[in-house]
N, C-alpha and C positions, 0 to 999 in steps of 0.2 A: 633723744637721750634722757635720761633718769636720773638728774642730780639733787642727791639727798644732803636738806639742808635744817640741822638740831637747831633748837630754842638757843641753846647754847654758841651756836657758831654763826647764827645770821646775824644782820647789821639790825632786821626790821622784820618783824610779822605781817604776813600778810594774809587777812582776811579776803573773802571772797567779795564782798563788799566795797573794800579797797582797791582788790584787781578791778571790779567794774567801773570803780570811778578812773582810774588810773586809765584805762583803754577804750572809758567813752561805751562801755557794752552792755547790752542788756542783758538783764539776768530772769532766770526763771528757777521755778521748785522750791526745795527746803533747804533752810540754815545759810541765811547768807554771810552768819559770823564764824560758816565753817571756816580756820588756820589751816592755810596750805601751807607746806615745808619741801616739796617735791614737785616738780614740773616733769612733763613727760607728752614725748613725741612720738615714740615707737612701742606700741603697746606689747611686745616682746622684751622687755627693760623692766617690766613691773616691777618692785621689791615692799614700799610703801603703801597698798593702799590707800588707807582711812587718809594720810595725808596729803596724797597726789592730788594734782588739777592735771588731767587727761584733754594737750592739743589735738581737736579731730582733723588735723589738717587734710584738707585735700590736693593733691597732688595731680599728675598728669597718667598716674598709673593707679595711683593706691587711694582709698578713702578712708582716712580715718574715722570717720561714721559707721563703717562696716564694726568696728571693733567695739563698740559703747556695750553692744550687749552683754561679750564675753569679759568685761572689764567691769562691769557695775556685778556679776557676776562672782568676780574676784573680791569686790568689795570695795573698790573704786566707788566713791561720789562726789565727784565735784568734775566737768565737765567744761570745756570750753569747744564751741561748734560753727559752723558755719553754713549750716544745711537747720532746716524747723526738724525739731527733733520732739515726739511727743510725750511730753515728760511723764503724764500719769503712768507711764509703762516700768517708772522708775522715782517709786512715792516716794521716797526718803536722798535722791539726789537733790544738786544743783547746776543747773547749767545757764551757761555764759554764753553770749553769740555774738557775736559780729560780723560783717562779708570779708575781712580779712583778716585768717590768723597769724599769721609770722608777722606782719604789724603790729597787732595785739602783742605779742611775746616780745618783740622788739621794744614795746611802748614800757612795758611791765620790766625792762633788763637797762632801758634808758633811764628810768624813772628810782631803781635800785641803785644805779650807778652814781645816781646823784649823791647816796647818802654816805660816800666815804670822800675822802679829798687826798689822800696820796699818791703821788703820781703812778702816770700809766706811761709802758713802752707800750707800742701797734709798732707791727711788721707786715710790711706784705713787699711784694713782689713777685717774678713769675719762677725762682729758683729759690730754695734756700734756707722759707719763712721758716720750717720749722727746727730746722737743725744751729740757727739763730738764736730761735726763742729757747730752745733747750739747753745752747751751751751759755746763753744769757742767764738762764736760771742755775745749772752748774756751778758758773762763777757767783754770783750774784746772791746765792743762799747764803754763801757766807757772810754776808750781811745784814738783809731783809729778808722778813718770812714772809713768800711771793706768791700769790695766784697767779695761775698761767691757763692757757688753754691746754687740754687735754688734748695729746697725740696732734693731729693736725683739723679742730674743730675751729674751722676759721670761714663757714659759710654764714649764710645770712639766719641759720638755725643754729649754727654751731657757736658763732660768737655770743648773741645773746645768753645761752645757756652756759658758756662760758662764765661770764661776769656774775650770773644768780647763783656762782658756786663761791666766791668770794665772801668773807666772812671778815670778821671782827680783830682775827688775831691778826690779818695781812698786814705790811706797811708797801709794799712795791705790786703793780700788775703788768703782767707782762701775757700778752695776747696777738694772735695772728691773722689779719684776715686778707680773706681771699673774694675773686668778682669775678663770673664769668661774663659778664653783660655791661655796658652803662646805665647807670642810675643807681646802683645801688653801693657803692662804697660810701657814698654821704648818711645811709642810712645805719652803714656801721659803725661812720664818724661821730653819728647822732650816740651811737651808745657807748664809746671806748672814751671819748674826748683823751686821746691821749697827750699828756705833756711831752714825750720824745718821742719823735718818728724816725722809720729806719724802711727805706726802700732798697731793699736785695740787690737789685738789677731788675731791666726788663728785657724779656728774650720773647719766644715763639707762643711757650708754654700759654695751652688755654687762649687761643687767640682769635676760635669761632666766634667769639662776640661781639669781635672789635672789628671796626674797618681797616686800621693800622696800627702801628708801635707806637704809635704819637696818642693816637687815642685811648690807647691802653695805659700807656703812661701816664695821661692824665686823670682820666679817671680814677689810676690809684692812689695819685696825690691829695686823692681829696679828702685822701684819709686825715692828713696833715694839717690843715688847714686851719686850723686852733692850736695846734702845735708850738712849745717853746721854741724847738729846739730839732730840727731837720738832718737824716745823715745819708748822704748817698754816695756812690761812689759816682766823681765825676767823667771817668771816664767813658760811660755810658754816653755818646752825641743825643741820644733819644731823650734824654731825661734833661739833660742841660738844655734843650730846644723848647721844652714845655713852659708856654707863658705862667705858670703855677710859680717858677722861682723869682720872676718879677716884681708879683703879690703877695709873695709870702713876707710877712713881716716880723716872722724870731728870728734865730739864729739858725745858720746853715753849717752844718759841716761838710765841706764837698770832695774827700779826700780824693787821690790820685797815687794811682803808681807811675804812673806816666809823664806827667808833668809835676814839677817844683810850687808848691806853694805853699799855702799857711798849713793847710792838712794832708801830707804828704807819706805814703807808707813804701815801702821795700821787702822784696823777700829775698832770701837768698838759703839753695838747699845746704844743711850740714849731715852728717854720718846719723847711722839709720834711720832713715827716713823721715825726716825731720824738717823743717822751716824755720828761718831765724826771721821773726816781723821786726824790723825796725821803723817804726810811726812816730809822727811830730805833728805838734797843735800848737802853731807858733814858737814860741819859746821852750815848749816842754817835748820831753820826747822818752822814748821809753824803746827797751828791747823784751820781747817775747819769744818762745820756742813753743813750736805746739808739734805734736807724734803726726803728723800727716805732710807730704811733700806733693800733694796734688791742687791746684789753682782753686779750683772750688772751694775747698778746707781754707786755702789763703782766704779770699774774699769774705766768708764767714766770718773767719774769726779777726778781721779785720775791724768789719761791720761791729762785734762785740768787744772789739777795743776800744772805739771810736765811742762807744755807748758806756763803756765804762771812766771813759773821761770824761763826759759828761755827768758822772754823777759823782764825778770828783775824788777818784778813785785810783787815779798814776802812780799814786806815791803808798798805797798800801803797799807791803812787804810780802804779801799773802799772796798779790796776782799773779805774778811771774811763777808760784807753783803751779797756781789754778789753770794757768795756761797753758803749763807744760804736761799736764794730766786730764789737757779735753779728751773726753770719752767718744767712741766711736757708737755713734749711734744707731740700732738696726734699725729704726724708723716704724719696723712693721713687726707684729707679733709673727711666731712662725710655726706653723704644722707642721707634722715629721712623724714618721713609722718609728714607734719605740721597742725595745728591747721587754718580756716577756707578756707581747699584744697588746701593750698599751699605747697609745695615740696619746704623742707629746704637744705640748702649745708652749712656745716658750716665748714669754713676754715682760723681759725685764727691763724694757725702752723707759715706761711712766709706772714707778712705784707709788702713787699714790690712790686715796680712796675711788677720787672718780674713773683714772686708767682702772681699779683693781675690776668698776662694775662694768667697765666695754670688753673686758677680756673673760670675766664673768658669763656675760649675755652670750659673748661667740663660742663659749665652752660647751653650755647648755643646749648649742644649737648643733651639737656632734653626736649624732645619734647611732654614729655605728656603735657605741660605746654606753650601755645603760650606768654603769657606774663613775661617780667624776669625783677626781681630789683634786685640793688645791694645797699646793706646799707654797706658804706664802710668809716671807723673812718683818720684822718690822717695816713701817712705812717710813717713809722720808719728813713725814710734816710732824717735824720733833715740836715746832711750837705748839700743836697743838694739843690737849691734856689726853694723853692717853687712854685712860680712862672713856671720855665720848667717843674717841673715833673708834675703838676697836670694841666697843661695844655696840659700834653701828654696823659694824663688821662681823661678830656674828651673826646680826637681824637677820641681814643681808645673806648670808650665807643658808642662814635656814628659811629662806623665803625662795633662795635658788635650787633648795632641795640637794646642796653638797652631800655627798656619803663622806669624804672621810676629808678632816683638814689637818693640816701638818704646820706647826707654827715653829719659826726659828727665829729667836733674836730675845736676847736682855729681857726686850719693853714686853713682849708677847709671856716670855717665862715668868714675870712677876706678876702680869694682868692676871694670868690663867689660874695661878696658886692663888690668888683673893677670890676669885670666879668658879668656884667651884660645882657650878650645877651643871645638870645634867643637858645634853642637848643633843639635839634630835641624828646628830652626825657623830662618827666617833673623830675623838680629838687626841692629837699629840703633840709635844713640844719639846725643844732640843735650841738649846745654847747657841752652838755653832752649827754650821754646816756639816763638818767632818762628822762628828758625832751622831747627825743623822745619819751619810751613808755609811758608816760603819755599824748602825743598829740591824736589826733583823726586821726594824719597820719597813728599810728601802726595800730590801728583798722582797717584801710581801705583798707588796703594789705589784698587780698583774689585771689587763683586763678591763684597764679603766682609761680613763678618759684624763689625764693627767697637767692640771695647768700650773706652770709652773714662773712663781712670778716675785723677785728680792731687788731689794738695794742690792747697785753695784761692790759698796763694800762688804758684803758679805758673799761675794764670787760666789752665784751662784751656777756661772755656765760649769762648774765642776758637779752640778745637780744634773743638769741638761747631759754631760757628759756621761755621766754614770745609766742616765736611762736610757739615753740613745743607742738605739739599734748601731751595730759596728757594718756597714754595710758599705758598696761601690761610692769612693771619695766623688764623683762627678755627681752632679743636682743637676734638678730640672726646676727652677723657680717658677709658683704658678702665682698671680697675682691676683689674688681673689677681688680684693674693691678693681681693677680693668675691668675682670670678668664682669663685674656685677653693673657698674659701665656698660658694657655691650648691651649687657642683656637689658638695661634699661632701654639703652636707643632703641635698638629693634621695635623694643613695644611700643614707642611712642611713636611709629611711623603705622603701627595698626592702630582698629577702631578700639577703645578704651576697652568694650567688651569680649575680645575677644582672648581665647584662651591659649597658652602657650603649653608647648611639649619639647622639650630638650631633649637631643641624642647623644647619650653618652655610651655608645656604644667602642668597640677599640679603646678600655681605657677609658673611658672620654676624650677621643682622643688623643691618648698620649698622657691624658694629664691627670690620672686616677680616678677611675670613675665613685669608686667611694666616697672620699672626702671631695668631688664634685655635685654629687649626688646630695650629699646632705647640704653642702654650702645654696643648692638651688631650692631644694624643700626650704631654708629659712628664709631665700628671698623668696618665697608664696609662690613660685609657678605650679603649674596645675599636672600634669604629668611627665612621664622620662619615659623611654625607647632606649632599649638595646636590640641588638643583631641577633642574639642568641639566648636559650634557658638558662644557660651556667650565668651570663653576666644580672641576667635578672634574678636570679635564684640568691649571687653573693650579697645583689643592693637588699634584699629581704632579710638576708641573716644580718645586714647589718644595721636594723630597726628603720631602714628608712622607709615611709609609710605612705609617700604618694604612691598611685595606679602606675603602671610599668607598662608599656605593650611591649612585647615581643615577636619583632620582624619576622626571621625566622624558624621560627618551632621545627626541631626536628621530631621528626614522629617518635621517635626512641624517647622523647623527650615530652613528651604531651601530660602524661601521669604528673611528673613534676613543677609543670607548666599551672597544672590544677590546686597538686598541694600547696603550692603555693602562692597562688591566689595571683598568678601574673594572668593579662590580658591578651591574648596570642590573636595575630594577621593571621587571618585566612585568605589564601590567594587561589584556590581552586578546590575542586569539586572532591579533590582527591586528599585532600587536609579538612577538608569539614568533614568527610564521613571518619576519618581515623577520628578527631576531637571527638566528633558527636561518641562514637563508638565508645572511645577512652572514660568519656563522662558517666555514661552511660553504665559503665562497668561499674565505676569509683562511686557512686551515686546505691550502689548495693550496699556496700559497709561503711559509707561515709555522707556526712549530713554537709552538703555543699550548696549552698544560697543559688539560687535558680530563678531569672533566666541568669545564665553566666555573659559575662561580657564578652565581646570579643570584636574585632575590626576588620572589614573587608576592604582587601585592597583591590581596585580597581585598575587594568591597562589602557590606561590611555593614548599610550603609543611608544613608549620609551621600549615594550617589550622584553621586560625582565621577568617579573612576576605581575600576580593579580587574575580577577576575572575579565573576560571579556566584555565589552559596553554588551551585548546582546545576551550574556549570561545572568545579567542580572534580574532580570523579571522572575526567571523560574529560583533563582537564588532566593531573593524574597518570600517567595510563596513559601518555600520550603522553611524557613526560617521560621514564620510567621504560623506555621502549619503544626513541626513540631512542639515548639516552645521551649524548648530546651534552651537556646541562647537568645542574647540580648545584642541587638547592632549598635555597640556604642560610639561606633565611629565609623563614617565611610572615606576613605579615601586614596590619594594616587600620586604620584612625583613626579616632577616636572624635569626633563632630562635635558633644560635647553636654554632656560632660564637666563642662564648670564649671557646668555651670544644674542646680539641686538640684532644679528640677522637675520635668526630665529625667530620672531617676533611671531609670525604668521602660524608657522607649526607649534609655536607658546600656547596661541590663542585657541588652536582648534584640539590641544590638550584641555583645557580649560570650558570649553564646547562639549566638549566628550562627558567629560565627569559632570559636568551639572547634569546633560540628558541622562547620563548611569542612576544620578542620584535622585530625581526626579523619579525614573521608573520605578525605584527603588522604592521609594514613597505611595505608589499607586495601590501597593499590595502589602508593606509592612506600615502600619498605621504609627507605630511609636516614634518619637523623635532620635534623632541621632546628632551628632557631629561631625559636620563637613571638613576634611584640611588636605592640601594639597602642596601649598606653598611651603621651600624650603629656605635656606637664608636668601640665597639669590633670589629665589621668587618674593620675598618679604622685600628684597629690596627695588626689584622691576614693577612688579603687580603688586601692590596694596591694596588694591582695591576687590583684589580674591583674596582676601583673607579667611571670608566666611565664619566660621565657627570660632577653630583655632589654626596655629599655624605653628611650624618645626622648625629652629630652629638648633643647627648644628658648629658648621667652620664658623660664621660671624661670631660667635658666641666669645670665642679666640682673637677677635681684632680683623677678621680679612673676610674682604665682601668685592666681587668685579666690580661694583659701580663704584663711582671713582666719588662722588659727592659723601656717598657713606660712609666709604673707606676714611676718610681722612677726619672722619669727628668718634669714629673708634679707636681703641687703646691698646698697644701691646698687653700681653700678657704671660709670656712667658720670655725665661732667660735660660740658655743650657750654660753652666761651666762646671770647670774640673780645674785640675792645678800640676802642677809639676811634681813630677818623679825623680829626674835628675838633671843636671845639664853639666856640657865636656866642651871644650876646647879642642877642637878638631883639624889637622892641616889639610891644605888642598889636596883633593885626589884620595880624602877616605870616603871608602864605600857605606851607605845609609842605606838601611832597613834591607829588606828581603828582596830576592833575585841576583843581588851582585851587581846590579845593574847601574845604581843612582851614585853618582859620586860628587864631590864638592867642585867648585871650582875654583875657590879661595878659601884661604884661612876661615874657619868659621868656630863659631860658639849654636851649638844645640843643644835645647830641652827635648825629655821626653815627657809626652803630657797624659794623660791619664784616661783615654777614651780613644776607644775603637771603634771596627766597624761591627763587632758584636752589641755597641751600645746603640748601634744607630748611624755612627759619623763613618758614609758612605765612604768604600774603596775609588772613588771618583774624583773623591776631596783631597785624595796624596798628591803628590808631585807640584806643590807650586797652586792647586786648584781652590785653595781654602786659604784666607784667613785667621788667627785666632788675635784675641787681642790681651797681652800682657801689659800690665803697667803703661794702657792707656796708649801702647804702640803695635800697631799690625805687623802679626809674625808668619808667613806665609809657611805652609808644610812643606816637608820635603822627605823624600822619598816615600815609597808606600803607606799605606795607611794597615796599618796591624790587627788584629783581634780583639788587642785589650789597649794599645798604645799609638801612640804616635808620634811624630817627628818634627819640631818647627824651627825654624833660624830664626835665632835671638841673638845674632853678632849684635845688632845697631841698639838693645837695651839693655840699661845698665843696670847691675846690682840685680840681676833674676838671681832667687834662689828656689832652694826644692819647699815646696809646700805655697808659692805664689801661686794668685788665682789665675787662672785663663778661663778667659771669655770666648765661647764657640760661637754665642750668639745672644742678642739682650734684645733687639728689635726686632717686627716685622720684617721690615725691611731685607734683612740681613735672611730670613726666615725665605721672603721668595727669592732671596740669591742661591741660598744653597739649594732650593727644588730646581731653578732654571739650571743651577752647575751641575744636578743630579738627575737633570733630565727626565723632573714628575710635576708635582703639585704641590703646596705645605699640606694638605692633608698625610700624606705618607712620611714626608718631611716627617710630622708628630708623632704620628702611630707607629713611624717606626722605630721610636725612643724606645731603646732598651726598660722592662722591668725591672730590671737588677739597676738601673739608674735613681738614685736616690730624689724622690719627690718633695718639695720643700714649698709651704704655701703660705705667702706673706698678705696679711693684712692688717689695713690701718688698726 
């Protein structure tokens, strides 16, 4: 990440000079009194330049080495590396080296951290941390002007660079970190030293790294560990068990709902949905209401009371509002189909500079969309001089190349009237809210790429409102950081070099192949596969710029296969003379780059498509004869992959295609691309990865092998919500036939999804699940077109517009294909289009 830090707003300069001594690293090239002001890890974050130090880290996937060229390029010089980098290549840089950079950056975030002294909260745990640390700032602003971790940046890159955002005008930090392993919480402790610590709870969450709860527990504690001042809730056995409470020598808070003692809290639910906390710290004791009536929400804001008496804070007059106006956090920014073609991002969780540049960077990275505005309200960091930060805010903006911004608020209307130059994006500004969609400005957003991002006090989901597309009340929630999850592990079970191809054919799945498409071009994978021209034909119109192949090719369809520059399977004799032909024609009045690419599928025994292992010698010749096309890939799918008892006909699938491509070799001299392997195969056979490898369902969280499976991540949720519900006597007849009738008094919702959107006529009568208000409401009677039916005698207070939950988990994902008697592939693909797509990320 890319946190931009002014002369103005740091604690301390740092010279390059300084970071060397700081980190023990050597240095090479020119100006070692270049002043950094900006750190950066993800060279898609750039905004700074001249002032950046560019980490090359290297990872298990990525090398940030690869990226020095195109960044010194940009005008980046000041480097730090881990790989001999040969500087004369780059006469006017500086580079910095060590054999470990997230130590280095650590060292340089421990060593910054020294130079302020007002306390720090640290939160971790395996639930919780961030909706803690937010409603902790929530409350807490009204006090101290706070640095906090952005969104949920609470790794071992995330915190560091947390704390180097920290500046002068702070009095309170408040920060989250997170460990998937042993060893490295003390390395976070090394940087936070916080004076109050706050452990969430510990559950399941994240638990590949640990041998047990106990061990995980401990290790979190070691956050603590210099710690004044300890808060946990004790009813946790795991955490009371850890020898850490022994040793620990501040102050504990160890509160309990369950048991009587010094730090003791209570809930109990009142009228609409509400919670009344009543908590005690020996003699003192206090009553709170907060808008939420779910255990989780309890605990939190427990957690935030318990911290707020700690800084001595009970008897403020002010809390018991702050409390009763915690804000519901969406945690994740969200994509959404808008109203006249515009592609919404709505992201008003973290109003501030560093949230504005993460929602920034993912803006830039939507390429269906060539044009992008940002309607963006004043910031939240009132203490700091308006003046600098929102003049760091234009930089920023015309470095991300925004076309148009829209500014709302007081602090923005009076900056802009002194500011008066010209700048390279057009600009508007508006008071309030209202004012803006009441102009002729909203109307005239069409087409763009629209991020949309305010303080809560200036409402602005009534902005979200007005652009959003009016379309089917039921969502399919896609969770782009799972996704991106998956798609890491997969890679990291092949060899470093090998190249990936995602299918996002059907949709992707189910899950938009569009904004799938682009979210994978910015994670770098190397090409994308559809079934058919039309689906490759829309990823094109939608600027997305990786190579395509195309399964499929219908011959009616070959001409446009061409124009637009997709990579089409040829799987017989009888589709290479139509292409060649087609080319051939189009190559009259049209200047088309030659040889053209294209991929031979091979049968290796599955028996779908492809050529035959024996067809391939005279295939080659021919290829290699004409020259018209280029073999950019050879390859075949394995039809057996996940069945262990398969193993044998696996192997002589695999047998097959190396002799195909061997042959292939004898007589076309150029090199190609081997791939066979699909998720299953990635997860059986690694060791055929060869070139590159496909991967598709894993991509989603679901893989046969049972070791994989379980260190993958859901990714999607379906819900919808209630339409009405009635009070029913025994013996009335439900939904269609005349058939279904009650058997007792009952209470039914109708909920807002049929089997036109997907949710199988299979799932009526009692076969389904949904989950309202945290309780399962089993269907009843038919499953409808547009509707359906659930009993909700046994929960209380349903009304029309609650959410229902069809499905949030995996889990839940291969119950309804076993109830529906398929697979979750069809399960997804067969989500309705008219089902609203919504894609959440960090």
């Amino acid at each position: 990440m890319d946190f931009l830090i002014t002369n103005e707003k740091i604690l301390e300069n740092f010279t390059i000079k300084e970071i060397a001594e700081i980190t023990n690293a050597k240095t090479f090239g020119y100006s070692h009194n270049r002043v950094i002001q900006s750190f950066l890890t993800d060279s898609r974050q750039l905004t700074d330049p001249e002032n950046t130090l560019f980490f090359a880290w290297k990872g298990k996937r990525q090398d940030g080495h690869r990226y020095i060229q195109s960044l010194y390029e940009k005008g980046v010089r000041a480097f730090f590396t881990e790989k001999k980098v040969d500087v004369n290549e780059y006469p006017d840089a500086v580079f910095l080296s060590s054999e470990n950079i997230i130590d280095s950056l650590q060292k340089i975030a421990a060593h910054y951290r020294q130079q302020f002294n007002f306390p720090v909260i640290a939160i971790t745990g395996s639930n919780g941390k961030t909706i803690v640390k937010e409603w902790l700032n929530f409350i807490l602003s009204s006090f101290y002007t706070i640095s906090r971790s952005p969104a949920s940046y609470n790794s071992q890159t995330g915190v560091p660079l947390s704390v180097l955002k920290t500046n002068n005008t702070h009095n309170l930090g408040i920060f989250e970190a997170g460990i998937s392993q042993t060893g490295e919480m003390e390395k976070l402790e090394n940087i936070l030293k916080p004076k109050i610590g706050v452990l969430t709870n510990i559950g399941s969450a994240h638990d590949s790294g640990f041998k047990s709860l106990k061990e995980k527990a401990a290790e979190k504690m070691q956050l603590f560990k210099g710690s004044e001042t300890f808060i946990y809730c004790s009813d946790y056995a795991v955490i009371e068990e850890t020898p850490f409470l022994k040793n620990f020598r501040g102050s504990v808070i160890d509160w309990s709902m369950q048991r009587k003692g010094a730090y003791f809290a209570e809930i109990k639910k009142i009228p609409n949905n509400q919670l009344k906390i009543s908590a005690a710290a020996h003699d003192d004791k206090i009553e709170v209401v907060i808008p939420f009536c779910d255990a989780a929400s309890a605990e939190n804001a427990i957690h935030t009371l318990y911290v707020c008496y700690t800084l001595g804070l009970w008897n403020e007059k002010k809390l018991k509002e702050l409390f009763s106006a915690l804000p519901q956090l969406k945690m994740r920014l969200e994509i959404r189909e808008g109203k006249n073609n515009n592609v919404l991002i709505d992201d008003s969780y973290n109003n501030d500079l560093t949230a504005l540049l993460i929602a920034l960077d993912y803006a830039k990275s939507q390429r269906q969309k060539q044009l992008h505005t940002l309607i963006l309200s004043d910031l939240t960091e009132d203490s700091q001089k308006p003046e600098i930060v929102y003049k760091e805010i234009l930089r920023v903006l015309e470095a991300k190349e925004i076309d148009k911004f829209i500014a709302i608020g007081d602090k923005w209307s009076t900056f802009l009237k002194k500011h008066t130059e010209k700048y390279p994006f057009k600009v508007s500004v508006f008071q309030e809210v209202q004012s803006f969609l009441q102009s002729a400005e909203a109307n005239a957003i069409n087409d763009s790429c629209v991020l949309i991002k305010g303080a809560r006090k200036y409402q602005f989901e009534k902005i979200t409102s007005f652009f959003q597309k009016q379309v089917h009340r039921t969502r399919l929630e896609i969770n782009l950081d799972n996704l991106a999850h998956n798609l890491n592990y997969f890679q990291t079970l092949v060899p470093a070099d090998t190249k990936l191809m995602v299918m996002v054919k059907a949709l992707g799945y189910g899950s938009g192949a569009e904004e799938i498409s682009s979210f994978l071009e910015w994670q770098g994978i190397h090409y994308l596969a559809v079934a058919y021209t039309d689906e490759g034909i829309n990823l094109k119109k939608q600027n997305i710029k990786l190579p395509i192949m195309v399964m499929s090719p219908d011959y009616d369809a070959l001409e446009s296969v061409i124009a637009y520059r997709l990579e089409p399977e040829l799987y017989s004799f009888e589709v290479l003379n139509e292409f060649e032909k087609k080319l051939e024609d189009m190559l009259v009045y049209e200047d088309i780059p030659l040889p053209y690419p294209v991929h031979i599928k091979i049968d290796t025994g599955m028996h779908r498509l492809g050529f035959m292992p024996e067809e391939t010698e005279k295939l080659s010749k021919r290829i290699q004869k004409k020259k018209l096309l280029k073999i950019q890939s050879v390859f075949s799918h394995l039809s057996a992959a996940d069945n262990p008892e398969k193993k044998e006909f696996t192997r002589t699938q695999l047998s097959v295609f190396e002799n195909a491509c061997a042959d292939i070799r004898k007589t076309y001299p150029h090199p190609f691309l081997m791939h066979i392997l699909n998720s299953s195969g990635i997860s059986f056979y690694p060791e055929k990865a060869y070139d590159m490898v496909r991967l598709g369902i894993g991509l989603y969280g679901f893989d046969s092998n049972e070791l994989h499976y379980k260190n993958l991540k859901n990714v999607h949720a379906l819900k919808t919500s209630v339409l009405q519900v009635k009070n029913l006597k025994k013996d009335s007849s439900i939904g269609y036939t005349g058939e279904n009738y009650l058997r007792k008094d009952s209470k039914i919702a109708t909920i807002a999804i049929g089997y036109a959107d997907g949710f199988n006529r299979l799932l009526g009568n009692g076969n389904w699940q949904v989950l309202i208000k945290n309780q399962f409401c089993p269907t009843i009677g038919n499953i409808c077109m547009d509707m359906a039916m659930v009993d909700v005698t046994n929960v209380e207070d349903v009304e029309v517009g609650d959410e229902v939950i069809v499905f949030e988990n995996r889990e839940a994902i291969l119950k309804m294909a076993s109830q529906n008697h398929t697979i979750p592939y069809e399960v997804l693909t067969s989500l309705s289009p008219r089902i609203k797509r919504v894609y959440l990320k960090e």
